[in-house]
N, C-alpha and C positions, 0 to 999 in steps of 0.2 A: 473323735472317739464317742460310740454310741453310750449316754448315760441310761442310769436306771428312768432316770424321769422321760429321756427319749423315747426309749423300747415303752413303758406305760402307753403315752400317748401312741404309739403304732400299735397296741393292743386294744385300745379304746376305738380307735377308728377302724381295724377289721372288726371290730365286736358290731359297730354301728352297721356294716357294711352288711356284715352276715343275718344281724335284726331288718334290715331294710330286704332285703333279699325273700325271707323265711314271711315277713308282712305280705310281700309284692306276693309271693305262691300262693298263700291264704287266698289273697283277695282277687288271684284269678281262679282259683279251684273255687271261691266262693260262687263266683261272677258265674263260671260256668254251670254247675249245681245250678242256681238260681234260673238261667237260662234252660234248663232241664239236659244239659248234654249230661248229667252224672245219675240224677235221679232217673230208675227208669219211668216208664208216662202209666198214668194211670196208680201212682203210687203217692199222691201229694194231695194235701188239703190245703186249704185257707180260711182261716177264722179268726173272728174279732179277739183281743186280750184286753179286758179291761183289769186294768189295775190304776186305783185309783181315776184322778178323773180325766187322763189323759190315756183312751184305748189306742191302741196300734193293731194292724193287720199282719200279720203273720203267715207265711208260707212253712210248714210242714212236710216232710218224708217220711209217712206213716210207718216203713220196717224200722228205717235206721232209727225214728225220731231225732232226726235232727230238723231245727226249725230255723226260722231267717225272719226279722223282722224287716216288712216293707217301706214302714211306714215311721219311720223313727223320726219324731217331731209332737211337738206339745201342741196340743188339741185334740182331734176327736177324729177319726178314722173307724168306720166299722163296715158291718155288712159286704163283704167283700164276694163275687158271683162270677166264676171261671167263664171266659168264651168257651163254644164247642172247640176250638182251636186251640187251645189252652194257652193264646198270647196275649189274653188281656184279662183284666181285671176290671170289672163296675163295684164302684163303693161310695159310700156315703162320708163327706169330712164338711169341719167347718174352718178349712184353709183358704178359704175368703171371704171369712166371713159366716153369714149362715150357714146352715148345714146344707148340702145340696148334692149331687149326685155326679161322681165324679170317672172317670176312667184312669187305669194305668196301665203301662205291662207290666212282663211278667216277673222281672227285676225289681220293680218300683222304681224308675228313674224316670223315664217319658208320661207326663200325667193333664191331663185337661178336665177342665169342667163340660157338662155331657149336656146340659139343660140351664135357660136363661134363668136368670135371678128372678126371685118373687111367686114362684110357681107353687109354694109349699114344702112340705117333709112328706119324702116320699119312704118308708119301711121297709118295702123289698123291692129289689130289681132282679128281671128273669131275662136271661137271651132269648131270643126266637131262635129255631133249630139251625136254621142256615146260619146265623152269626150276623145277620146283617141289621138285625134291630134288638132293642131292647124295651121289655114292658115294665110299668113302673107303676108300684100299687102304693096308694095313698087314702086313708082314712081305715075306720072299724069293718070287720066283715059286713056286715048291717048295714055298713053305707059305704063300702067301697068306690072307690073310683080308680081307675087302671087306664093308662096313658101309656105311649108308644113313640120313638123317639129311635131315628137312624145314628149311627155310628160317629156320624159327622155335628149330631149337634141339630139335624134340622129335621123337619117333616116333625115336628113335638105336638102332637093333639092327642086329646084324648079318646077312647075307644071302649068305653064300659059297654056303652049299650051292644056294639056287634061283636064283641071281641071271646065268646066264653067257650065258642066249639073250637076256636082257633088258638087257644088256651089249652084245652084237653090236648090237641093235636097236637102241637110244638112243645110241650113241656112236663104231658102224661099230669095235669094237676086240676082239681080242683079250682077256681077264682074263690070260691066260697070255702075253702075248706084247706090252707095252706099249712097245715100242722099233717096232712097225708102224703106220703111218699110212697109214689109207683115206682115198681123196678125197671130196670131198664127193658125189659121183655113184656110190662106191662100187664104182667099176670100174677102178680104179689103186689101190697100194699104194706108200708110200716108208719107206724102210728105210737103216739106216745097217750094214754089212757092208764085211769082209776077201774083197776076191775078185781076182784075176789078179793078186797081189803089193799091192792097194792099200786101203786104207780107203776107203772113197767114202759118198756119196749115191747110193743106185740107185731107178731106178723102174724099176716092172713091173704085171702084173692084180692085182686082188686077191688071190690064189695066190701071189706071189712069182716066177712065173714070167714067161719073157723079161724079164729085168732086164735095164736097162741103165745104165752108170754118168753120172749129170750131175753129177756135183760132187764132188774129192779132199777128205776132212777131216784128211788129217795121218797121224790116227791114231787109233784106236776112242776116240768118245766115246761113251757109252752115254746118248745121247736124244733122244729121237722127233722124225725132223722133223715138222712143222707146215703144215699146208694152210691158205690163204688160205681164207674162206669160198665165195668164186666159183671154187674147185679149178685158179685158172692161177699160183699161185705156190705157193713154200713155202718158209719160212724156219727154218733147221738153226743149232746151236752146231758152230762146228770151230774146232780147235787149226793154227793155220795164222799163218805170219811172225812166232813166238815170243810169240801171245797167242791164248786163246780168246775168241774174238768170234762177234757174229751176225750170219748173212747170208741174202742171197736169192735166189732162182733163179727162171725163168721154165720149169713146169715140160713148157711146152709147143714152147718152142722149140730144134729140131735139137741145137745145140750150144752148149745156155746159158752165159754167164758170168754166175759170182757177182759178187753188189753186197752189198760189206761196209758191216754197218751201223751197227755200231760199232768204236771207234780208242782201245783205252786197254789197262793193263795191268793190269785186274781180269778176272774172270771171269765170264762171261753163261752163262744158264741157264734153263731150265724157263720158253721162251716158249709166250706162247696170244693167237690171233689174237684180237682184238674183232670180234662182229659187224655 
């Protein structure tokens, strides 16, 4: 004879069954999201989240805003810079240790270290356009040095003295001037600059010149906004309604208003569009 106490216990265990089930969907519909089969391409960022003293890197779906942290572990992950391919990931952690210069894809699951130990703190890492190497900037603009290092970990030397036309060419940038972002047609510039009393977002040619202001940041934050890959958007960090957050702009319409992309009181940072 089935008791009440019976039927409980086969209430409890479909209950468990259908919790495990509705988990298992999540965390494929997560897996695949994350893998880009849901997002469409060209629609995701990635940026540092400092909160507190343990940042994480973050993958982002600028319409939906839904985000996914990659990097979920105590220590220090940041700087995080999309292949053209958009299957990898170069970031900086100190998950062995120093801080050093690391790869992932595009999950955060499969991850190595990119460059041997003792070589210094490297601040930005750039792909070269074919994907097959990475440049890696280390010290003050004043005294930069800029090193170059294949996908595998080897060919690691340095390249300041030849490397600055082949810099313009593969990455539309400046060596000396990394707070400017060319569009991807290479005929606009955005820039973060004090001008008529105000911090702002400005665009202009690639020269800097006729600048005009689309977007207040508060107050000098020193870094680069970031061009969508189809050159009609771009998303910028500003210190704006008592938190630094990421936002976006539309950098072709008249009188854009920013669309904040995130609402918290950590600090965002050092985003890079997915292709």
């Amino acid at each position: 004879m089935e008791t009440p106490s019976h039927r409980l216990k086969l209430a409890e265990r479909w209950l468990k069954r259908i919790l495990t089930l509705v988990s298992g969907l999540f965390t494929l519909l997560s897996a695949a999201a994350l893998a880009g089969h849901i997002f469409p391409s060209g629609n995701e960022i990635a940026f540092a989240l400092y909160d507190g003293a343990d940042p994480d890197i973050y993958r982002m779906d600028v319409e939906r805003q839904i985000r996914f942290n990659l990097t979920r572990r105590p220590g220090y992950d940041s700087n995080p810079a999309w292949s053209p391919d958009g299957s990898w990931i170069v970031f900086t952690s100190d998950r062995e240790g120093a801080i050093n210069v690391f790869m992932m894809d595009a999950i955060g699951r499969e991850t190595y270290r990119l460059i041997p130990e003792g070589n210094g703190f490297f601040h930005t890492a750039r792909w070269s356009a074919d994907g097959q190497h990475i440049y890696l900037f280390q010290g003050a603009q004043d005294s930069q040095r800029i090193f170059s290092v294949r996908l595998d970990g080897s060919e690691f030397f340095e390249v300041t003295a030849e490397v600055s036309a082949g810099l313009r060419r593969d990455f539309d940038i400046d060596p000396n001037s990394l707070a400017l972002a060319i569009s991807p047609d290479g005929n606009r510039s955005a820039f973060i600059a004090f001008r008529n009393g105000q911090w702002g977002v400005y665009l202009a040619d690639e020269r800097r010149r006729n600048a005009r202001l689309i977007a207040p940041v508060g107050r000098q934050y020193n870094e680069q906004p970031i061009w969508s890959r189809d050159g009609e958007r771009i998303a910028y960090v500003a210190l704006m309604d008592g938190g630094v957050d990421v936002y976006l702009i539309h950098a072709d319409t008249p009188t854009p208003t920013p669309l904040r992309l995130t609402h918290d009181r950590a600090i965002e940072a050092s985003i890079s569009w997915r292709p």
